[in-house]
N, C-alpha and C positions, 0 to 999 in steps of 0.2 A: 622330601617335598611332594611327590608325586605318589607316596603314599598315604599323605595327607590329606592330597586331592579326592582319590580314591576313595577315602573312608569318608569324605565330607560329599561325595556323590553317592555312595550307597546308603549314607543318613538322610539324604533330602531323597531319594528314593524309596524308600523305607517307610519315611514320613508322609511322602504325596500318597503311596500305597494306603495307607496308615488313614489320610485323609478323605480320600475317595470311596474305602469302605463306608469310612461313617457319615458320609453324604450321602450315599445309598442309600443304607440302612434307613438314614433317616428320613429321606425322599420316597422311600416304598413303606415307611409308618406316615407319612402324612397321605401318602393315596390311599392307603387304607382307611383311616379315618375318614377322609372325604367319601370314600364310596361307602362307607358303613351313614353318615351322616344322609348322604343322599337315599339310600335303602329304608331306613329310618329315622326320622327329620325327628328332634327333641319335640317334644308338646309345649304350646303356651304356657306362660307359667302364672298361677295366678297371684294377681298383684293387689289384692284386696287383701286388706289387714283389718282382723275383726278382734275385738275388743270386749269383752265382757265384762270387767270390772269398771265400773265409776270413775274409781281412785285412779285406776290405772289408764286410763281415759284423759284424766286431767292432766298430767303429768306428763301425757305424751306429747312432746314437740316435734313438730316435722315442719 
């Protein structure tokens, strides 16, 4: 029983380890991004849709 215990503590230990890197990890790739995002802000993006064809003109529903 008690070595049961044992191995079911150093599985949840194992795991929290386990867990905590990849909170990390992913917590210092989302600061990154934000300071990459802050350093260079995306550009407007343009939202004009130009059409050259007639046919394709008519046909367009929005």
């Amino acid at each position: 029983m008690i070595d049961a215990l044992d191995y079911l503590h150093a599985f949840y230990d194992a795991n929290h380890a386990a867990l905590l890197a990849e909170t990390t990890r992913i917590q210092a790739e989302n600061d990154r991004r934000e300071r990459e995002l802050r350093e260079n802000p995306p550009r407007k993006a343009d939202n004009i849709v130009r059409v050259s064809d007639p046919n394709l003109l008519r046909n367009l529903q929005i």
